[in-house]
HTML snippet that shows the backbone in 3Dmol.js (N, CA, C, O; Angstrom):
<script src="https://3Dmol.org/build/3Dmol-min.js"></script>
<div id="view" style="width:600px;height:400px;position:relative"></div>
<script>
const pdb = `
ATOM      1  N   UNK A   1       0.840  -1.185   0.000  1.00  0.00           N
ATOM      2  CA  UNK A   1       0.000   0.000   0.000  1.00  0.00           C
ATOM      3  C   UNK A   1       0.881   1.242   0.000  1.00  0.00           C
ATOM      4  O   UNK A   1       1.565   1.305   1.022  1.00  0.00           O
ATOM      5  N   UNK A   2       1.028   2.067  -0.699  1.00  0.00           N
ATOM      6  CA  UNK A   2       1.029   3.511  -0.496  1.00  0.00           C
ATOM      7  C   UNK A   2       0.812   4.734   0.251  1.00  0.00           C
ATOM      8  O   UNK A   2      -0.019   5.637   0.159  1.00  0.00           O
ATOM      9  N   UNK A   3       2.008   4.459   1.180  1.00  0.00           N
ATOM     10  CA  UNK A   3       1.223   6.010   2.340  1.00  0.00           C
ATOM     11  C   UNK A   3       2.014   7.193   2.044  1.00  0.00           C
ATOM     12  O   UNK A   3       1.693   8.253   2.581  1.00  0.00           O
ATOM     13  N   UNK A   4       3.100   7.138   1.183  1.00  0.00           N
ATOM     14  CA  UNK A   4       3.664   8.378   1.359  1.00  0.00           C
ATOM     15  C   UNK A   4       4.525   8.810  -0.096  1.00  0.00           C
ATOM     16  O   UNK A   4       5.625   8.274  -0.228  1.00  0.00           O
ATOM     17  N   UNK A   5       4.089   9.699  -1.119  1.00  0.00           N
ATOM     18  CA  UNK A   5       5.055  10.043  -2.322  1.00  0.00           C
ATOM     19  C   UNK A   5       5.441  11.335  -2.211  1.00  0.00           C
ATOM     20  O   UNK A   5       4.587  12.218  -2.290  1.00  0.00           O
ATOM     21  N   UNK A   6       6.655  11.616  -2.031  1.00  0.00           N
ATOM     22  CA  UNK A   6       7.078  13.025  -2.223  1.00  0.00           C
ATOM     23  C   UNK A   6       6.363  13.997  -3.534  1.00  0.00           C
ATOM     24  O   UNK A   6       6.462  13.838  -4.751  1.00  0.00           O
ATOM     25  N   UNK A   7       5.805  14.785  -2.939  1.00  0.00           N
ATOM     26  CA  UNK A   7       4.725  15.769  -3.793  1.00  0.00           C
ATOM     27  C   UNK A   7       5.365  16.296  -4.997  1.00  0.00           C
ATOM     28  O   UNK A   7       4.764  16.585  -6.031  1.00  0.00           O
ATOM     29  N   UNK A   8       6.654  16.405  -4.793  1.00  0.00           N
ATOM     30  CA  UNK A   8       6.934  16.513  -6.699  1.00  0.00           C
ATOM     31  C   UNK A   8       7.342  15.151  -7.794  1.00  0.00           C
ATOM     32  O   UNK A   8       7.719  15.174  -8.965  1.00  0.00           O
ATOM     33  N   UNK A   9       7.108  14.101  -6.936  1.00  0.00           N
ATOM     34  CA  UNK A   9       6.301  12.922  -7.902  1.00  0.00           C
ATOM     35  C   UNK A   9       5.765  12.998  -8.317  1.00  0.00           C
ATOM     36  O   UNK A   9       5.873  12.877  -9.537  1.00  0.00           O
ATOM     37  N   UNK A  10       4.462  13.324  -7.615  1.00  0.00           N
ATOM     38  CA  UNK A  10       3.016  13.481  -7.621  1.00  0.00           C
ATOM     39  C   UNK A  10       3.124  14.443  -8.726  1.00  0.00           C
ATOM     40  O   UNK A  10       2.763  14.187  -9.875  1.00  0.00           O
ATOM     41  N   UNK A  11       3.614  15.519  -8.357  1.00  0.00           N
ATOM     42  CA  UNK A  11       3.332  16.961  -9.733  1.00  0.00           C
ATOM     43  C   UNK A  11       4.045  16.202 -11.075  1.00  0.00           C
ATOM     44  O   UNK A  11       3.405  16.131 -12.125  1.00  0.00           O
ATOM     45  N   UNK A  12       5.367  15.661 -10.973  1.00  0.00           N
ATOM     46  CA  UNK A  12       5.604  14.631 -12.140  1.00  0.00           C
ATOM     47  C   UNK A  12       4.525  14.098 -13.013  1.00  0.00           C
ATOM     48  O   UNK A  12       4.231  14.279 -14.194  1.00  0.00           O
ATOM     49  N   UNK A  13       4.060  13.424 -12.105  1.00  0.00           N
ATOM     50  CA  UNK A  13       3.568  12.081 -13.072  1.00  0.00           C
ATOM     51  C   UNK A  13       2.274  12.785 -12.870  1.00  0.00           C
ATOM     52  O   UNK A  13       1.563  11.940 -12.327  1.00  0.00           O
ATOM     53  N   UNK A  14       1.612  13.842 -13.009  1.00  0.00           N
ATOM     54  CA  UNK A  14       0.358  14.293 -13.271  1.00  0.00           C
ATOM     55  C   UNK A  14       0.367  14.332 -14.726  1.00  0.00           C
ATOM     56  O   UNK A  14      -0.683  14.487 -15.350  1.00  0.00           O
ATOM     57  N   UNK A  15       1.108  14.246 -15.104  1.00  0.00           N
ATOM     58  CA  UNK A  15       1.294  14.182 -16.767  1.00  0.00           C
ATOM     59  C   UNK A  15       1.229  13.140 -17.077  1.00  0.00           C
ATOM     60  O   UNK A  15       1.819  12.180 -16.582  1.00  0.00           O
ATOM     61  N   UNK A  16       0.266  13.162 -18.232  1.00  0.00           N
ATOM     62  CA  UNK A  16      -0.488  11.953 -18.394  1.00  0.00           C
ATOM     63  C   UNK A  16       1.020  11.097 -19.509  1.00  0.00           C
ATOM     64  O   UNK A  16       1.532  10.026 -19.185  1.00  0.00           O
ATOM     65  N   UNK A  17       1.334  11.710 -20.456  1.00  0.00           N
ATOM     66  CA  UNK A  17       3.137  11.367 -21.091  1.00  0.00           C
ATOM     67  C   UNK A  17       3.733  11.131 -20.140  1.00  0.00           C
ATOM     68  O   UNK A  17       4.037   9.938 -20.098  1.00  0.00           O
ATOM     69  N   UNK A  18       4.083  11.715 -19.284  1.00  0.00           N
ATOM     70  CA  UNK A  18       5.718  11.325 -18.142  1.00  0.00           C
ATOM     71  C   UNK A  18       4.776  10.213 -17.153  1.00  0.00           C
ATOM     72  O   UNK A  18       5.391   9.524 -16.339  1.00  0.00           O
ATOM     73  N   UNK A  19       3.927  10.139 -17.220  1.00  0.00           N
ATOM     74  CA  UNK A  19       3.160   8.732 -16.395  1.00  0.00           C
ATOM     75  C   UNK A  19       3.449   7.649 -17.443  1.00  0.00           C
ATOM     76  O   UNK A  19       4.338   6.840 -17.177  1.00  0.00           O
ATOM     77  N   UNK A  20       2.775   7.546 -18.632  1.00  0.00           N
ATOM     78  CA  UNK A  20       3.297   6.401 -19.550  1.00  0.00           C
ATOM     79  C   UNK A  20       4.429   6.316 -19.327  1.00  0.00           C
ATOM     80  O   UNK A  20       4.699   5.189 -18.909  1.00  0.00           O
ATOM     81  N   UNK A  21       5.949   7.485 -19.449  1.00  0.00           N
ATOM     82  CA  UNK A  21       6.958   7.071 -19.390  1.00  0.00           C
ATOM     83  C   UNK A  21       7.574   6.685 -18.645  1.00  0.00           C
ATOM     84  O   UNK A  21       8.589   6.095 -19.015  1.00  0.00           O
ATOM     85  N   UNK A  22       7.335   6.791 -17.417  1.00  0.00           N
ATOM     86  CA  UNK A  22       7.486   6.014 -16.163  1.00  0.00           C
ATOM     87  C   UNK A  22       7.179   4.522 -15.875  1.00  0.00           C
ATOM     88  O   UNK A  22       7.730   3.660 -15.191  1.00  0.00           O
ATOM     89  N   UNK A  23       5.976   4.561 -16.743  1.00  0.00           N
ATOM     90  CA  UNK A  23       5.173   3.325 -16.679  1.00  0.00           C
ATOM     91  C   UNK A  23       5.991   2.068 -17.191  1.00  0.00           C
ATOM     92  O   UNK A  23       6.559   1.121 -16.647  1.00  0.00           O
ATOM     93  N   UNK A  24       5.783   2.511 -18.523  1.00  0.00           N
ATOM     94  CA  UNK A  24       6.544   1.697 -19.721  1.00  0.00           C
ATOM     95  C   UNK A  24       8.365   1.629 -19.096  1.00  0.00           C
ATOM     96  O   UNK A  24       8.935   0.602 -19.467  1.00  0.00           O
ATOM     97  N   UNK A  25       9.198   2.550 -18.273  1.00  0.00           N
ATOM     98  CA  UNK A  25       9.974   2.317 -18.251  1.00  0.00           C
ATOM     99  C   UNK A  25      10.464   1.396 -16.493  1.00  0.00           C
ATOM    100  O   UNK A  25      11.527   0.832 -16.231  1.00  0.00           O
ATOM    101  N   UNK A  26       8.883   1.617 -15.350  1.00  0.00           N
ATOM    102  CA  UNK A  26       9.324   0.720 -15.044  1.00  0.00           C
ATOM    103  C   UNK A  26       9.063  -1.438 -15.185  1.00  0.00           C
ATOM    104  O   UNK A  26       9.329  -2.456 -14.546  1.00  0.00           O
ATOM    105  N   UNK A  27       8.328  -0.964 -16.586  1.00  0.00           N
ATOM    106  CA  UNK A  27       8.592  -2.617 -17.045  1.00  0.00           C
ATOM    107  C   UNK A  27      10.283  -2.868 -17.273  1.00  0.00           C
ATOM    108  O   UNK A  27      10.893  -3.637 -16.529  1.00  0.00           O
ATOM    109  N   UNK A  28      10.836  -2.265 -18.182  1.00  0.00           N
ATOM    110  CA  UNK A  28      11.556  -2.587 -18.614  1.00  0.00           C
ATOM    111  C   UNK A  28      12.454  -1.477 -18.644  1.00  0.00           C
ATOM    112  O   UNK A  28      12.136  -0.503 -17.963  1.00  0.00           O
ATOM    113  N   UNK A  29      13.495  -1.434 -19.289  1.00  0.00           N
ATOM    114  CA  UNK A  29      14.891  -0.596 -19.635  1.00  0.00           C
ATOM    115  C   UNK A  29      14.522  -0.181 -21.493  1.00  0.00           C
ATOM    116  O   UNK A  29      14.611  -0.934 -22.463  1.00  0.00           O
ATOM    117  N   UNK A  30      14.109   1.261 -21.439  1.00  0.00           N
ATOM    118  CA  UNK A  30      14.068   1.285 -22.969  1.00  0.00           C
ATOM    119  C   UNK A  30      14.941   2.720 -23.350  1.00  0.00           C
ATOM    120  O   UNK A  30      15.081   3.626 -22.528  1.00  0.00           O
ATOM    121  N   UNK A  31      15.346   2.751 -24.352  1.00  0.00           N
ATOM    122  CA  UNK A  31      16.015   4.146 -25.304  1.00  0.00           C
ATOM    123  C   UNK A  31      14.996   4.712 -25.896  1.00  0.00           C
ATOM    124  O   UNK A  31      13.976   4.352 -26.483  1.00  0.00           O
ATOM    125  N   UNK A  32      15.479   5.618 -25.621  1.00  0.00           N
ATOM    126  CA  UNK A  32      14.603   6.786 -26.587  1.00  0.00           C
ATOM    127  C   UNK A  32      13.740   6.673 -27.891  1.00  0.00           C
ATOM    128  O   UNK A  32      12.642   7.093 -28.256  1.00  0.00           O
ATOM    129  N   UNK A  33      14.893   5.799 -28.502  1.00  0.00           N
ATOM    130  CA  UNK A  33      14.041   5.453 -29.827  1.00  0.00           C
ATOM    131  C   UNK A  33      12.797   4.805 -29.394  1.00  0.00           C
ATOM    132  O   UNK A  33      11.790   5.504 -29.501  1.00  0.00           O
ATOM    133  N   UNK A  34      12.650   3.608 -28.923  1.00  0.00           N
ATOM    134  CA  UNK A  34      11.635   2.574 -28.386  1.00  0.00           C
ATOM    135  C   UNK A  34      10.675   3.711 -27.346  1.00  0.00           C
ATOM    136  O   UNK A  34       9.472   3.451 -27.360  1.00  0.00           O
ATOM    137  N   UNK A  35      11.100   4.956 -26.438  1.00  0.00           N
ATOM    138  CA  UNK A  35      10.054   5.477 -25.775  1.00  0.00           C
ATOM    139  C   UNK A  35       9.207   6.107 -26.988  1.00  0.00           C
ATOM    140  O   UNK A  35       8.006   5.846 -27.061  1.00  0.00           O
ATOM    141  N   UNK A  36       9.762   6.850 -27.842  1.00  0.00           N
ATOM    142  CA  UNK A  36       8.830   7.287 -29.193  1.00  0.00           C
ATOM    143  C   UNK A  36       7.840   6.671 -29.674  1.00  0.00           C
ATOM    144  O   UNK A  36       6.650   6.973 -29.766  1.00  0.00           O
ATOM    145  N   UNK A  37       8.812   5.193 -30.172  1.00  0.00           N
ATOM    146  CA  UNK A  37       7.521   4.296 -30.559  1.00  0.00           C
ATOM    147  C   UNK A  37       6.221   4.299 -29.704  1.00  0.00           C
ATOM    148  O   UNK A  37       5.130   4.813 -29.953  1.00  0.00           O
ATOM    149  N   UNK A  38       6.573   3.694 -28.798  1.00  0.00           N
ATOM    150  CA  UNK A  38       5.374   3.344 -27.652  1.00  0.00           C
ATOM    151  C   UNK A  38       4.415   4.113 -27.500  1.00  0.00           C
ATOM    152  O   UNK A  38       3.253   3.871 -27.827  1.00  0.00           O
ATOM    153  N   UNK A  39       5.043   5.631 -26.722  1.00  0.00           N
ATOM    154  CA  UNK A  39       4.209   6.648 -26.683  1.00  0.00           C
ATOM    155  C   UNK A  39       3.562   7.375 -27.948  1.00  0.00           C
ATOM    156  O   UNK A  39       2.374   7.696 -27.978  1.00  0.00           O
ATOM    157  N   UNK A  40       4.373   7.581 -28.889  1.00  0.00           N
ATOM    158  CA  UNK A  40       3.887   8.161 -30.011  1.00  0.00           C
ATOM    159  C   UNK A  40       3.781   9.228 -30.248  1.00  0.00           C
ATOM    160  O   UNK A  40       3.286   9.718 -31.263  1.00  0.00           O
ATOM    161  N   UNK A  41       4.356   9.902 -29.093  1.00  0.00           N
ATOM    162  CA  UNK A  41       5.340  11.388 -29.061  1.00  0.00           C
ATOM    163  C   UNK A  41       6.080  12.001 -29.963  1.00  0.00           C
ATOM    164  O   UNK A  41       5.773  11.296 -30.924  1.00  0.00           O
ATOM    165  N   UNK A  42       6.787  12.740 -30.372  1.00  0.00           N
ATOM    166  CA  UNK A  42       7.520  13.329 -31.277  1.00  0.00           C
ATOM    167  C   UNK A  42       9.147  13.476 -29.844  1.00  0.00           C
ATOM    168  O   UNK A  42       9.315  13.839 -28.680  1.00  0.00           O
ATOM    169  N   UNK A  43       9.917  12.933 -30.961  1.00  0.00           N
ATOM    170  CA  UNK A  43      11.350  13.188 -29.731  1.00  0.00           C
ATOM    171  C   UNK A  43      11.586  14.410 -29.777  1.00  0.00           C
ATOM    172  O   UNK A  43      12.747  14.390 -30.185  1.00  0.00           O
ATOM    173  N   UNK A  44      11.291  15.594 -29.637  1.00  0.00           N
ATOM    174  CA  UNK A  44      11.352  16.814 -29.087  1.00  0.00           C
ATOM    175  C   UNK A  44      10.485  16.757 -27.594  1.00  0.00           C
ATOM    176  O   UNK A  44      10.973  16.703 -26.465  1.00  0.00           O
ATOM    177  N   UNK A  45       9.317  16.781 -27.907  1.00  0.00           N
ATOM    178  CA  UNK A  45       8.086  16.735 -26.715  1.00  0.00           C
ATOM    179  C   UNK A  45       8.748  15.365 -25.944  1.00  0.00           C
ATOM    180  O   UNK A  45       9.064  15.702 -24.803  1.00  0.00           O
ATOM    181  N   UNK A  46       8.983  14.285 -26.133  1.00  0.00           N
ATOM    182  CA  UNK A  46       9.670  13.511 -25.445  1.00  0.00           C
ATOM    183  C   UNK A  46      10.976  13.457 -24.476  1.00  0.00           C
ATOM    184  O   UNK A  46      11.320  12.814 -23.484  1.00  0.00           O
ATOM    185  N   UNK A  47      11.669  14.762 -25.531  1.00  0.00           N
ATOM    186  CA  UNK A  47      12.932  14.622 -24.978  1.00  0.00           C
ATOM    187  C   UNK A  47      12.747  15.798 -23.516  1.00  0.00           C
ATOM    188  O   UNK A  47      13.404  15.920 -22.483  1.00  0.00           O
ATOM    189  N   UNK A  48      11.437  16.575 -24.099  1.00  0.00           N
ATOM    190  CA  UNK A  48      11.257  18.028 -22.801  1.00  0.00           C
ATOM    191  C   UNK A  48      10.845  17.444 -21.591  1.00  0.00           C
ATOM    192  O   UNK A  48      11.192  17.937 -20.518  1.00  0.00           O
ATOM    193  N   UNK A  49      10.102  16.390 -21.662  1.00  0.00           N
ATOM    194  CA  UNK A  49       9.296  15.237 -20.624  1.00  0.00           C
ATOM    195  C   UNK A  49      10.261  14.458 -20.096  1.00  0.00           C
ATOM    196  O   UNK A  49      10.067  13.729 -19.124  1.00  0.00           O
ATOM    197  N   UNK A  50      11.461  14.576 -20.761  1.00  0.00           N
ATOM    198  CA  UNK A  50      12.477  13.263 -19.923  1.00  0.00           C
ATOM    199  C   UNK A  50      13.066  14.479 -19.282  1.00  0.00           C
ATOM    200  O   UNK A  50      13.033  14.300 -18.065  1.00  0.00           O
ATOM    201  N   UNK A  51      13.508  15.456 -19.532  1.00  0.00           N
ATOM    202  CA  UNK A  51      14.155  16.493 -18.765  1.00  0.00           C
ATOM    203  C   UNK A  51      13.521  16.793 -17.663  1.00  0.00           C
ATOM    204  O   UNK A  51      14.147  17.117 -16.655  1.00  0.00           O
ATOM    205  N   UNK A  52      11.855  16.713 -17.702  1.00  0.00           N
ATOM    206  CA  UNK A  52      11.353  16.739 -16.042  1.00  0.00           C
ATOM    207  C   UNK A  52      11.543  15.994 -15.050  1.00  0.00           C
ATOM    208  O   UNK A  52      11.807  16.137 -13.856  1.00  0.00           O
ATOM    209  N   UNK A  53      11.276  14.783 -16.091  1.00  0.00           N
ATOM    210  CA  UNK A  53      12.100  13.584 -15.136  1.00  0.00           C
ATOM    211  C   UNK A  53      13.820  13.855 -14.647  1.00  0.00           C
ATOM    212  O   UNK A  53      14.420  14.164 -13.618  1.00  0.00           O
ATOM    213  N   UNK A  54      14.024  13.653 -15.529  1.00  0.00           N
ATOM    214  CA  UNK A  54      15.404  14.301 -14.809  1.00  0.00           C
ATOM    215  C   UNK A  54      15.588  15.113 -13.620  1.00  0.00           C
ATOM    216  O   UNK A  54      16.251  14.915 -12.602  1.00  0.00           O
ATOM    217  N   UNK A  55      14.873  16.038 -13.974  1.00  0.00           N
ATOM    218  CA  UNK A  55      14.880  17.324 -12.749  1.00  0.00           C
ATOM    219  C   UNK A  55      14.383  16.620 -11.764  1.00  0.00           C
ATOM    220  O   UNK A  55      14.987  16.701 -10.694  1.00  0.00           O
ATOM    221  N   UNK A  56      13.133  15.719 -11.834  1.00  0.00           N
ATOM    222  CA  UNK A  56      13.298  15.781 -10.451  1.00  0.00           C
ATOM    223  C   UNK A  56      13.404  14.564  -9.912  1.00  0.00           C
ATOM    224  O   UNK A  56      12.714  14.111  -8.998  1.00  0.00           O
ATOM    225  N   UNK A  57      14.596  13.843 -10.698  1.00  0.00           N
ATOM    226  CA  UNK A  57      15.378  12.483 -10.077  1.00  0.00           C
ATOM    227  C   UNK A  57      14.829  11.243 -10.353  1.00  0.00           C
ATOM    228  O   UNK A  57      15.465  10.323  -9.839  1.00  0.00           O
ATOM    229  N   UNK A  58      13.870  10.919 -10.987  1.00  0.00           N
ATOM    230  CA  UNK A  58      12.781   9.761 -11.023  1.00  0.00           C
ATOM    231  C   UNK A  58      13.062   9.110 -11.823  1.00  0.00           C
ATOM    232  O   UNK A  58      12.052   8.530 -12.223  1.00  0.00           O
ATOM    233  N   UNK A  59      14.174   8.743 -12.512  1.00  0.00           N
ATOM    234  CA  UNK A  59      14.757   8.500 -13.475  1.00  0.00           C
ATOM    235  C   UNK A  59      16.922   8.229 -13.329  1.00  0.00           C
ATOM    236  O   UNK A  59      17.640   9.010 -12.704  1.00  0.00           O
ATOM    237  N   UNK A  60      17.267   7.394 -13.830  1.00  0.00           N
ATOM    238  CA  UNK A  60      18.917   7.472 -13.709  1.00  0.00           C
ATOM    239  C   UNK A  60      19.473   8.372 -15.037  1.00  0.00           C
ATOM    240  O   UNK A  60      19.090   8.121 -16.180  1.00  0.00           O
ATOM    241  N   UNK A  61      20.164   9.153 -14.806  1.00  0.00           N
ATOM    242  CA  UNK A  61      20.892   9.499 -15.941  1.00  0.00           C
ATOM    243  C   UNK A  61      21.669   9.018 -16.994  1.00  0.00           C
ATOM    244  O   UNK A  61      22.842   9.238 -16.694  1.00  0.00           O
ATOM    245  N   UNK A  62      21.585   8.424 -18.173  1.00  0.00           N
ATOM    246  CA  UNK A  62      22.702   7.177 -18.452  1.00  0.00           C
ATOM    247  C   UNK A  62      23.857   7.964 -18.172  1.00  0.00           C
ATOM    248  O   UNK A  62      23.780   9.113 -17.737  1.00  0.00           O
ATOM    249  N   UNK A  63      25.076   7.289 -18.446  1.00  0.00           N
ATOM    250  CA  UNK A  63      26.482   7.986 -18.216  1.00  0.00           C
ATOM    251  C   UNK A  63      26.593   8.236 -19.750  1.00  0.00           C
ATOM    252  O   UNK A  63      26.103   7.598 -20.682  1.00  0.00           O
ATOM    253  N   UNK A  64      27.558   9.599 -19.743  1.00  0.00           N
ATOM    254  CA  UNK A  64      27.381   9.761 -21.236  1.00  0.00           C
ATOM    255  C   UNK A  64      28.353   8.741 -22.195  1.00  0.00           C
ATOM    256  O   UNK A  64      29.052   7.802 -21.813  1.00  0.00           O
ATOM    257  N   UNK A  65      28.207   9.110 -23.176  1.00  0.00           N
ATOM    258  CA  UNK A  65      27.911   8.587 -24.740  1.00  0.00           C
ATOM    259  C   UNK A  65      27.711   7.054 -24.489  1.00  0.00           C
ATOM    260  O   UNK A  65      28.551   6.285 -24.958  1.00  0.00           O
ATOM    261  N   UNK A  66      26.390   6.444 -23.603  1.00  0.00           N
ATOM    262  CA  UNK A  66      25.826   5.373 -23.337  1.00  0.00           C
ATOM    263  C   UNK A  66      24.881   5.411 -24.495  1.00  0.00           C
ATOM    264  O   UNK A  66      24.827   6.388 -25.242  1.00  0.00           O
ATOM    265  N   UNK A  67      23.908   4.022 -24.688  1.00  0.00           N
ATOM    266  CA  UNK A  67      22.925   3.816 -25.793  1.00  0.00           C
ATOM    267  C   UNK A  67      21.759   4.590 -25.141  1.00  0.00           C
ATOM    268  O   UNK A  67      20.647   4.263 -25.554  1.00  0.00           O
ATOM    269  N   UNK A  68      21.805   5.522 -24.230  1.00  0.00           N
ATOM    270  CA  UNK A  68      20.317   5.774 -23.905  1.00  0.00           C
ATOM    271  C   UNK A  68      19.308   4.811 -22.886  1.00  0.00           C
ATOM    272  O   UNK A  68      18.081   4.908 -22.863  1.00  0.00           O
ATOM    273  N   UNK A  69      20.054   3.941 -22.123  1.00  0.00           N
ATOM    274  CA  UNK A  69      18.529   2.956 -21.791  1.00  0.00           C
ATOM    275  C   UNK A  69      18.577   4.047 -20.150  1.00  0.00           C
ATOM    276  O   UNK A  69      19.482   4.491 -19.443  1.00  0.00           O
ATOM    277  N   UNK A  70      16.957   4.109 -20.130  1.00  0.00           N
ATOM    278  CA  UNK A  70      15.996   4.825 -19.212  1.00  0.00           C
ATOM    279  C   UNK A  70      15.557   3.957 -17.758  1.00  0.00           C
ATOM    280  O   UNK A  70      14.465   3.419 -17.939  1.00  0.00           O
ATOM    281  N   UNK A  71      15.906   3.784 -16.894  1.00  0.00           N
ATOM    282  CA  UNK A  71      14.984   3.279 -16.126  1.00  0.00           C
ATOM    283  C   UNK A  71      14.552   4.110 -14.766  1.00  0.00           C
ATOM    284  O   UNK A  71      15.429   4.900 -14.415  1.00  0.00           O
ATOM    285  N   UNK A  72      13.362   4.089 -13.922  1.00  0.00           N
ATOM    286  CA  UNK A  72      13.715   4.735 -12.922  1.00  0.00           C
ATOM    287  C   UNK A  72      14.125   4.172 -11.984  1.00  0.00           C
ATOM    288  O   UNK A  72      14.201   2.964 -11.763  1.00  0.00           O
ATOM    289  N   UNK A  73      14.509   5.334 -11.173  1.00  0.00           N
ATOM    290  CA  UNK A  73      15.629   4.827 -10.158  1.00  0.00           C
ATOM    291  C   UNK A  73      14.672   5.599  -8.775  1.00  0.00           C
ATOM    292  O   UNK A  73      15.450   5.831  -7.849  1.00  0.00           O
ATOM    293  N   UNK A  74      13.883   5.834  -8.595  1.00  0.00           N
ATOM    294  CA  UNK A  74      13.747   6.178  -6.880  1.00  0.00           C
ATOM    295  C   UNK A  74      12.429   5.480  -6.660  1.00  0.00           C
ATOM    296  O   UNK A  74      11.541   5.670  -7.490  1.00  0.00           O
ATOM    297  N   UNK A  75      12.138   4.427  -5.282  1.00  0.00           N
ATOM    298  CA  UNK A  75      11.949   3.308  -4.866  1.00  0.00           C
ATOM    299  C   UNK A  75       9.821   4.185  -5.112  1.00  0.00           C
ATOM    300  O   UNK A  75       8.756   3.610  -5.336  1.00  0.00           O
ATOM    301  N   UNK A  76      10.174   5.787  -4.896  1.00  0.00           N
ATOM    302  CA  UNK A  76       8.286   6.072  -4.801  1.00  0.00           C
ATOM    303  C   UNK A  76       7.877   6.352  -6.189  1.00  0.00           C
ATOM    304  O   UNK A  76       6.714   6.703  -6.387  1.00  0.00           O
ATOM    305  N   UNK A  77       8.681   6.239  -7.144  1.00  0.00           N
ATOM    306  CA  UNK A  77       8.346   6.232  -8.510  1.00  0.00           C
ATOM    307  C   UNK A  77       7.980   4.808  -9.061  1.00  0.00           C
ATOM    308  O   UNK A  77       7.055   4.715  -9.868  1.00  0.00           O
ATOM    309  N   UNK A  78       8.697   3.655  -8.639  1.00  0.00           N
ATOM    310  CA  UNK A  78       8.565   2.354  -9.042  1.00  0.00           C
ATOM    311  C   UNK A  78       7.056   2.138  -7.969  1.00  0.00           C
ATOM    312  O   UNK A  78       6.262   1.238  -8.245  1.00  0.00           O
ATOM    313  N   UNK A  79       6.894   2.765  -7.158  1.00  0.00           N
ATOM    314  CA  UNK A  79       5.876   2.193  -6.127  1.00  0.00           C
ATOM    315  C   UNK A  79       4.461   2.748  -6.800  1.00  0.00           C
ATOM    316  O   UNK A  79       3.463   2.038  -6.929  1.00  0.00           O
ATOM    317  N   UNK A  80       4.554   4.260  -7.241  1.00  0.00           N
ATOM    318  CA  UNK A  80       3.810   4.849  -7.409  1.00  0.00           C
ATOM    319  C   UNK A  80       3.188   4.106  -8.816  1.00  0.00           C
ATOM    320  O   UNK A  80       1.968   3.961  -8.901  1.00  0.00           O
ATOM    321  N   UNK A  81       3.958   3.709  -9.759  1.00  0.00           N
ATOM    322  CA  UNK A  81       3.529   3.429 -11.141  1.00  0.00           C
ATOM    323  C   UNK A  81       3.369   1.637 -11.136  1.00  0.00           C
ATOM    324  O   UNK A  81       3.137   0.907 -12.098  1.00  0.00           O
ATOM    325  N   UNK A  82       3.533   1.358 -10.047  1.00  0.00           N
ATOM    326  CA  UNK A  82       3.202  -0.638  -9.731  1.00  0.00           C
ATOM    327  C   UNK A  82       1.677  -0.710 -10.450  1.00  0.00           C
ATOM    328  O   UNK A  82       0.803   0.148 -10.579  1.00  0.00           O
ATOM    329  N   UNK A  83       1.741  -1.870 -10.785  1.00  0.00           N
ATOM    330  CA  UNK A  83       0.641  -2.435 -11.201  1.00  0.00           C
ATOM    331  C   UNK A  83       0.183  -3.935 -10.593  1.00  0.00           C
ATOM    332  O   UNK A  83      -0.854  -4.470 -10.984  1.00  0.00           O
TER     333      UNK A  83
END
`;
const viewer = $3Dmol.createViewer("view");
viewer.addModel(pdb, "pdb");
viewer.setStyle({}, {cartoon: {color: "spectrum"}});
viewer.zoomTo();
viewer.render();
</script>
């Protein structure tokens, strides 16, 4: 059960995009290319939505010039988006 998400989760994933992308990424580990597909976003609008994530940690950064794979990384983001 769920008793407690830090409120700029919450403001995160009020977005109905950065919720899919959360979603979809905590199934699995995907790149950018593959978040496009899925969502059906344009990688601009995609790439502005991963930068929120970013900002506010819900997500790992790859290390650079990595392939891109996405997953999140903080324990109320994986909790919050469980199924």
């Amino acid at each position: 059960m769920l008793t407690s998400v830090d409120p700029d989760v919450i403001r995160v994933l009020g977005d109905p995009l950065r919720l899919q992308i959360v979603t979809l990424l905590a199934r699995e580990t995907l790149c950018t290319t593959h978040l496009v597909e899925e969502t059906g976003a344009k990688q601009t609008n995609l790439s502005n939505h991963m930068k929120v994530l970013r900002e506010a940690t819900t997500r790992r950064t790859p290390p650079p010039r990595s392939t891109w794979p996405w997953t999140p990384s903080t324990p109320a983001t994986r909790t919050a988006t469980a199924t």
